[in-house]
Structure formats: C-alpha cells, structure tokens
VOGU-3710 file (C-alpha; in Angstrom, 3 decimals, decimal comma):
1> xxxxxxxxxx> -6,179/-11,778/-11,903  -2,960/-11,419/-9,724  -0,244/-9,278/-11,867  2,607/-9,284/-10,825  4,993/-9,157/-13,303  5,394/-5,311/-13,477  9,013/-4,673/-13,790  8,278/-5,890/-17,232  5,259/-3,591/-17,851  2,837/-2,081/-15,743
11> xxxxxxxxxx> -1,284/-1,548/-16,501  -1,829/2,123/-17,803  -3,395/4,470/-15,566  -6,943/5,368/-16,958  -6,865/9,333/-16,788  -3,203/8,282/-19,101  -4,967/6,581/-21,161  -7,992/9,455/-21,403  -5,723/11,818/-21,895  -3,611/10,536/-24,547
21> xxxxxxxxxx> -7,375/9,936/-26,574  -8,041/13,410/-26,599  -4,573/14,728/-27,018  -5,028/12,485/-30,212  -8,449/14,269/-31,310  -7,864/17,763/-30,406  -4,324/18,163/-31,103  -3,725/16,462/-34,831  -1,352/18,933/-35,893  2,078/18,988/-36,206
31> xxxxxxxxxx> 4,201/20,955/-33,657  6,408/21,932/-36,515  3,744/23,602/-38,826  3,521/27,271/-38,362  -0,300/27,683/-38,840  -2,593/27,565/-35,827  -3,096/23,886/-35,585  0,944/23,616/-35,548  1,191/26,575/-32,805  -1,271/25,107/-30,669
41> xxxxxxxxxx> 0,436/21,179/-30,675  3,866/23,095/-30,118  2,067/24,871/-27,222  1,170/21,477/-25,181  4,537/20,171/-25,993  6,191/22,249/-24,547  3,760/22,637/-21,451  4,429/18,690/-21,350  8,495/19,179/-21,020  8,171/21,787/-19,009
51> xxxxxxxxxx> 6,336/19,657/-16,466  8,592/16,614/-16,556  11,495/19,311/-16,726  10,296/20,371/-13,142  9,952/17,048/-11,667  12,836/15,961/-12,624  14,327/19,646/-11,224  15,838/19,625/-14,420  16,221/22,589/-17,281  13,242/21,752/-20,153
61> xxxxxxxxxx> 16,308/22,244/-22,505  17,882/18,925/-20,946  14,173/16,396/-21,909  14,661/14,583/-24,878  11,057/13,308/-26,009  11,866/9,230/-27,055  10,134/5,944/-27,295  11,318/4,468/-24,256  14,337/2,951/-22,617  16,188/0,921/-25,319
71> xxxxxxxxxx> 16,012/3,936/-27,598  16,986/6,227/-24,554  20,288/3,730/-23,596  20,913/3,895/-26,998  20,885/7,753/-28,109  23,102/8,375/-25,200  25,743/5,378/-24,976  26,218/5,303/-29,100  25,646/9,462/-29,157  28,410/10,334/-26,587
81> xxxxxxxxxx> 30,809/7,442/-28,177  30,733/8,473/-32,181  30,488/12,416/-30,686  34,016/12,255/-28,916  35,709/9,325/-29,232  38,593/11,591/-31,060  39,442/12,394/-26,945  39,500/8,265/-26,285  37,548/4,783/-27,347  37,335/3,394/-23,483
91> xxxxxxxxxx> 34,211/2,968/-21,898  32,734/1,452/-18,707  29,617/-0,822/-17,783  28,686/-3,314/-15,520  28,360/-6,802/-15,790  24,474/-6,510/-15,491  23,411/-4,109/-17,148  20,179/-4,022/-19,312  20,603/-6,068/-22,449  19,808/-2,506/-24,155
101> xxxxxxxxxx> 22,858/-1,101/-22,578  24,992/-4,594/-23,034  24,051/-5,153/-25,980  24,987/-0,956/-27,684  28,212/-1,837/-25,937  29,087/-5,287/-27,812  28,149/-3,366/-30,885  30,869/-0,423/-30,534  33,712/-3,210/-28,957  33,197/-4,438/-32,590
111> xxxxxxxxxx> 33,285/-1,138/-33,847  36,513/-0,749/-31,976  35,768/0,540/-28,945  37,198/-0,646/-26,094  34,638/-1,791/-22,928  35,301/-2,721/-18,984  32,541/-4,635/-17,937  33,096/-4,369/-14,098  32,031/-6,954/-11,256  29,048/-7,281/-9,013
121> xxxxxxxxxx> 29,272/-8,733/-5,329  26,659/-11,026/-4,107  24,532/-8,821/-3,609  24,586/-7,122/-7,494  26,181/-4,104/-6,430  29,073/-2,470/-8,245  32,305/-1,726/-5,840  32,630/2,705/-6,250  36,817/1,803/-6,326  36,324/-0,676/-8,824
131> xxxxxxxxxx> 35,189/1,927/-10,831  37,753/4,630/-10,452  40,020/2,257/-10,596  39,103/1,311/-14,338  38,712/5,456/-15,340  41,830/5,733/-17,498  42,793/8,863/-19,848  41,218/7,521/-22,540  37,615/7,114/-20,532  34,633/8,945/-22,083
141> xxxxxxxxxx> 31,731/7,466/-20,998  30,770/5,528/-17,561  26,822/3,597/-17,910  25,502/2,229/-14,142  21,855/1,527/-14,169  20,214/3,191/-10,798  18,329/-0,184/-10,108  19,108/-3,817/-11,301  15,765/-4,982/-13,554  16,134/-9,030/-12,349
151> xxxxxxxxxx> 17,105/-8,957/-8,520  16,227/-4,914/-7,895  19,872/-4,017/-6,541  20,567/-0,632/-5,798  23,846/1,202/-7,359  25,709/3,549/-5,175  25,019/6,578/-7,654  25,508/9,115/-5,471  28,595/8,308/-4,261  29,713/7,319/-8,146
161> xxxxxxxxxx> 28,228/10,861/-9,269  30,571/12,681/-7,093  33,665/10,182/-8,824  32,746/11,255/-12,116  33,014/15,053/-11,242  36,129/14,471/-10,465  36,952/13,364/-14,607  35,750/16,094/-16,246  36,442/14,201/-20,096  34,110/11,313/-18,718
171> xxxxxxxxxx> 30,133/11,723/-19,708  28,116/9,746/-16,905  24,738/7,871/-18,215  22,285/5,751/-15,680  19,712/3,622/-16,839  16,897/4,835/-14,410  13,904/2,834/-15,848  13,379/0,644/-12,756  13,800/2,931/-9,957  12,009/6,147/-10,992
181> xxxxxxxxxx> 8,799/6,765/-8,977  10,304/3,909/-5,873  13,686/5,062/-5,692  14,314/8,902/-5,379  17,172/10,382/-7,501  18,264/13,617/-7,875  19,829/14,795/-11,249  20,693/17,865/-10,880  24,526/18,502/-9,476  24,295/14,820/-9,376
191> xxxxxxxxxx> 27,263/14,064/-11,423  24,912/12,134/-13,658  24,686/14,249/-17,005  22,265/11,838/-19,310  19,715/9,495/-17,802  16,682/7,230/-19,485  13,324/6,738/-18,156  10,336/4,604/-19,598  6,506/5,635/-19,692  5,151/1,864/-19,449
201> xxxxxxxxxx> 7,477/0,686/-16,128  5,685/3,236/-14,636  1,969/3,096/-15,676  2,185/5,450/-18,833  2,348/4,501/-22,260  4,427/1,904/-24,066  6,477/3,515/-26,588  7,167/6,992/-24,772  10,206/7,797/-22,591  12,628/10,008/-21,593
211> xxxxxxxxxx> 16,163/11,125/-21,798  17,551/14,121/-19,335  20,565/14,875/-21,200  23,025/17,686/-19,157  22,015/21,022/-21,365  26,577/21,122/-21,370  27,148/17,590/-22,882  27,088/17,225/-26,763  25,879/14,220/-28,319  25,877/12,920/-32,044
221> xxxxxxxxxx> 21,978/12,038/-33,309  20,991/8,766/-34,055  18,149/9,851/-36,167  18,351/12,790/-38,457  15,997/14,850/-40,675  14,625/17,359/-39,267  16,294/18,975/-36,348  13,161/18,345/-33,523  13,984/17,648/-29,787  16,391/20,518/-30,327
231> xxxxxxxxxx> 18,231/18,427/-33,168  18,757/15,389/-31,076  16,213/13,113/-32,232  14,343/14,108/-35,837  11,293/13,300/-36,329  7,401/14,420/-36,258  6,997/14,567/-32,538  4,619/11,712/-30,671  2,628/14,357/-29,093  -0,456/12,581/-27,423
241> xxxxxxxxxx> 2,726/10,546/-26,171  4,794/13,272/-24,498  1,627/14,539/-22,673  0,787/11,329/-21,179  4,766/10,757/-20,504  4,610/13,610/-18,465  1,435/12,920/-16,894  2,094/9,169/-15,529  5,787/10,824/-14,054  3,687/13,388/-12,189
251> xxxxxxxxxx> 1,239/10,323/-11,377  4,458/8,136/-10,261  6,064/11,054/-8,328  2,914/11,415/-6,254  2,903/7,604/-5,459  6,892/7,784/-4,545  6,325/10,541/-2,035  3,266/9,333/-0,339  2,905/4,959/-1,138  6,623/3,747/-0,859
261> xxxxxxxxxx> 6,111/2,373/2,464  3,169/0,177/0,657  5,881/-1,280/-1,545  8,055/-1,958/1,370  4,938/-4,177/3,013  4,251/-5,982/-0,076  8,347/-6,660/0,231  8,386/-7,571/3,322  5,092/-10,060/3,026  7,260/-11,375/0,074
271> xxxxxxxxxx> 10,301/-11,932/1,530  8,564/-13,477/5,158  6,376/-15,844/2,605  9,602/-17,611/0,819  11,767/-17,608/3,671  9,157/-20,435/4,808  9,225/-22,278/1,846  12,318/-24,940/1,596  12,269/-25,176/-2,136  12,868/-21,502/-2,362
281> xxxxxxxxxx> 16,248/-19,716/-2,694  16,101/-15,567/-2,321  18,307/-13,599/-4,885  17,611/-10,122/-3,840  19,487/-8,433/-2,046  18,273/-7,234/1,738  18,333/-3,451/0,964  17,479/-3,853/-2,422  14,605/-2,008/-4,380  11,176/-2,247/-2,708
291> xxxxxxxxxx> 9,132/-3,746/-5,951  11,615/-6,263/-7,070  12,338/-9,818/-5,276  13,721/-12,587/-7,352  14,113/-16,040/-6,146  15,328/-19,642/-7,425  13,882/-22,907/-7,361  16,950/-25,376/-8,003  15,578/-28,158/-10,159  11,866/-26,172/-11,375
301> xxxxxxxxxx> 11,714/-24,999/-14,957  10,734/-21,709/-14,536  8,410/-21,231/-18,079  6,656/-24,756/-16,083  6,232/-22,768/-12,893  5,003/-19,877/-14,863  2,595/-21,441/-17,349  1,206/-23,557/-14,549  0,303/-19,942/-12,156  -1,220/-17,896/-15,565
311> xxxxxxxxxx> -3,598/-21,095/-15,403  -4,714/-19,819/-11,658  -4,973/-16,310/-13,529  -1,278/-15,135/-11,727  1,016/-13,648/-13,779  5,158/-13,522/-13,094  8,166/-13,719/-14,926  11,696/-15,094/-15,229  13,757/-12,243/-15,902  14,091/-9,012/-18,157
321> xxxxxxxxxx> 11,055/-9,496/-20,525  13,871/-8,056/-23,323  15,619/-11,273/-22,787  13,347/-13,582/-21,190  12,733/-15,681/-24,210  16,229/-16,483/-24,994  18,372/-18,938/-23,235  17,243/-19,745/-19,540  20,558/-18,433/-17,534  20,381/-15,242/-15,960
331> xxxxxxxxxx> 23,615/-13,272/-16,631  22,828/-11,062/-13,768  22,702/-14,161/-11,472  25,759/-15,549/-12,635  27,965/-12,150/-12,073  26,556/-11,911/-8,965  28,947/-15,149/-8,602  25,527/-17,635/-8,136  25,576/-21,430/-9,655  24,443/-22,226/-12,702
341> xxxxxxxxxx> 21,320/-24,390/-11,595  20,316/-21,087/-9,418  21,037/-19,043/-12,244  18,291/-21,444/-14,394  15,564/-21,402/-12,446  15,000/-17,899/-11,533  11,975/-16,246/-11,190  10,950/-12,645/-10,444  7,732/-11,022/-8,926  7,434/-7,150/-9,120
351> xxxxxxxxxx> 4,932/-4,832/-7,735  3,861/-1,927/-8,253  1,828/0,582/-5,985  -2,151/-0,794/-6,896  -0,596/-4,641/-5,423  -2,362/-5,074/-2,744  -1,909/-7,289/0,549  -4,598/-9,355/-0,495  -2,825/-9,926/-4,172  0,322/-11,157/-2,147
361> xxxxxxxxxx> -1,109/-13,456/0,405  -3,009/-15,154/-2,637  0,052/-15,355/-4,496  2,050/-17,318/-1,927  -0,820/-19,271/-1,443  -1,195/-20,396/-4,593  2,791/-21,075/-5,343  3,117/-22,901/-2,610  0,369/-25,331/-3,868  1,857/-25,196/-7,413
371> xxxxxxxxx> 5,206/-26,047/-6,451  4,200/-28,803/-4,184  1,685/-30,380/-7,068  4,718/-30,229/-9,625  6,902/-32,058/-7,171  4,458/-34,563/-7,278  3,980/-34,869/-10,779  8,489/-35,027/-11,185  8,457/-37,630/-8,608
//
C-alpha cells in the first residue's frame, strides 16, 4: 500500500497507540474525583499539558484539552465573537479557509455578524495590507490558517502577528492543523493569541487536539457543566487522549527538527515527476508547504482517477476530506483566481515523514499508467 493521502489523516504511531491502551487500563478514574484514583488521573493530566505547554513554549494555563480542529476553530472563532462583540460585530477571514473556520463564520454573518472574506493571489497567499486595510474600529477577531489544507500555501503569520499587535481590541486565531510538526511557528510574542492543532494530521489520535489560547484573552464556553479545562470546555476529561496528544506533538516535533529536509525530497521528486507529464497542471505554490502538492487534470474526474489508483492499493485525495464529498469545485482553487475545469479536477497527494522515495517513484509510476489507460478508455 502507497498512502498518500495524509493531509486528511495520518497512520497512528504505535508507541501512541500503546500508550493510549494503558493510559486507558491504569488510569480509569476521573481527574475530577478527589479520591486516589481521581488524584492520580489529575496527576498525568497535567504532566500531559505541561509537556505540550513546553513545546509549544507556551504557559500550561494557555492548553485547552479538545477533540480536534473543527472543535478547536470553533471554541475560539464563536468564543471570542459572543464574549465581546459588545466592543464590535466585524470579523476577518480568508477566502480559503478550512470549511470549519468558513463555515462558524457563515453561521455568525446570519447571526449578525459582519465578515470580510479577503483575497488570495495565485499562489493562495493572503496580501499583509489587504488585511490592515480591512481592520476597522469595530474589528474583534482576525482567523488566517498557518498552512492552506488543498494546495499547502504558506500565510505570512509573522509578519500579520506583528499587525495585530498593533490593534490591541483585535483577538488573532490561526488554524495551525496542517503545518505543525513541517512548518515551525512560534506562539509566544507572536501576535497570535489562540491557535488549533489536531492529534490525527500528525500521527496521534483522531478525536484529540489542541487549542493554545493567550492566558490574557477571555473567551465565552461552548460547552458548559462543569468548569474543566479551567472552565473553557466542561466535560469529563479524555485522558488516555491528552497523553497521547502530547506524546505524538513531542513525536512530530522531533521529526520537524531532524526529517524536514525528507519532506522537501519527496516534494521535490513530486514536483520533477508532474512537470513531465502533459496532462498535468501544478496548483501549489513554489515555496509552499513541503507535504502538500496539488495538481489538476483538465478533463479527468478526479473520484475516476482516485477509485482507479486504490485498485493498485494507492491511496490520494481530491481535497479537504471535510468537504471532499460534496460538490467537485475547489473553493480554494477558484479564489486563487484558477478556471473552473482546473478547479474540478483537482487532486492532492500529501506526505508525511514515513513516505519514502520508493513510495513516490511507484506512485508516479503508476499514475502515469492510469492516466494514460483512462485516456484510452474516453477516447
């Protein structure tokens, strides 16, 4: 089997896996009981933020324990909007943005909010003066993902951290589920005051996650009940689930400091491999992220392309696998000002660090062969 569809999920990492077993068998208890049992689960759980709190070089205060990304994007875009929108209703996205994020937003424009979806260039990159351009008095909240999910463009964060200093009233969020553990980013004096991260993009568990939250901003709960995660999100704790959170970050971490050139190769073999292929069309951008390249094939359907490489055992995907099953366009595609046959027949391949050279060389083999057999058969 040739996976390579891991911007969508990724394969667990045994000792993960292990530990989350015997987290499950040895610490039953509830972190909220105050017998033994209860002071021993409270115990790991907090060993477990404290260890995510330090490699994120964050507080442990500022880790909010969730279920992943769509409940992270969603605590802190509704939480900071229904907290303060008595000091204004206007917030700030981008045009391709998570359907998590896109969607939270359509929800509070008809809860009368008002949103500025902002542009993309060509290469699915926000412009920084675009953005301060749209910051008016009434701006509370600004949401820029870190790393594009379809084509794996790269925000300028750093340089829109250091805008949003400069608006105190304005809470900034990133949606860092893509890039964390292949693109480095620093929280801390960042500008960046809440940001989500999701155990299963990077080899942990599906339904744990993350949300830093700045220990100064003040958010209203979506869940309430019993005052856990230090009254941010209620709830009996997912314990066996925090530990292995923190475990496949530290796991990911390693891997970003010591593999990233691996991803860059695998890139590189991806990018040399299409470029020779005349029914291909690249998407990503050239300095985009290293485990990400989406292309096009003008005149393919891409679930044919797809069904016909899971029967040679490879495994890609269209797009986001949140909205992969609806219509066939790519929204991201058609900000990024692309046509809408390219934006129809886009497909994505994504990496991760246990790809190997082999896995990619196969690959490209075996689309080439594909897509010449289904010309055959359209002809």
């Amino acid at each position: 089997m040739i996976y390579l569809d891991n911007s969508a999920t990724t394969k667990p990492f045994s000792s993960i896996v292990e530990s989350f077993t015997q987290v499950t068998k040895q610490y039953f208890g509830n972190p909220s009981s105050i017998h033994h049992l209860g002071g021993q689960s409270e115990k790991l759980l907090t060993s477990a933020r404290d260890q995510v709190a330090q490699l994120l070089e964050v507080n442990s205060e500022e880790i909010i324990f969730t279920s992943g990304g769509t409940e992270g994007n969603n605590m802190a875009i509704k939480g900071i909007a229904n907290k303060h929108q008595n000091r204004g209703k206007h917030m700030i996205t981008t045009a391709i943005e998570h359907p998590s994020v896109l969607e939270t937003f359509q929800q509070l424009e008809r809860e009368g909010f008002h949103v500025t979806y902002l542009p993309v260039n060509e290469a699915g990159q926000v412009n920084v003066d675009d953005v301060e351009q749209a910051i008016t008095d009434e701006t509370i909240l600004l949401s820029i993902m870190h790393v594009n999910n379809e084509i794996g463009s790269i925000m300028p964060l750093v340089e829109i951290g250091a805008l949003a200093k400069k608006y105190p009233k304005l809470f900034f969020h990133v949606d860092a589920v893509q890039s964390v553990g292949k693109i480095p980013l620093m929280l801390k004096n960042s500008g960046i005051d809440s940001c989500t991260i999701s155990g299963h993009k990077i080899h942990g568990l599906k339904g744990t996650g993350i949300l830093y939250m700045n220990e100064k901003m003040a958010l209203q709960p979506l869940f309430t009940g019993g005052a856990q995660e230090f009254g941010i999100r209620s709830g009996t704790e997912n314990l066996a689930g925090a530990v292995a959170m923190a475990r496949a970050l530290r796991l990911i971490k390693e891997k970003e400091t010591t593999e990233q050139s691996h991803l860059l190769n695998l890139h590189e073999l991806l990018i040399n491999g299409f470029e020779k292929m005349p029914d291909v069309v690249i998407n990503s951008p050239n300095n985009g992220a290293p485990h990400i390249v989406n292309i096009s094939l003008p005149g393919f359907k891409p679930e044919v392309v797809i069904h016909a490489l899971g029967e040679e055992n490879i495994f890609i995907s269209t797009k986001s696998a949140c909205s992969s099953k609806r219509d066939d366009e790519s929204h991201v595609l058609l900000a990024c000002g692309f046509d809408q046959e390219r934006a129809s027949s886009a497909l994505r391949i994504s990496t991760s660090y246990d790809t190997t050279t082999e896995d990619i060389k196969a690959f490209l083999q075996v689309f080439q062969q594909t897509i010449q057999r289904l010309k055959m058969v359209m002809e």
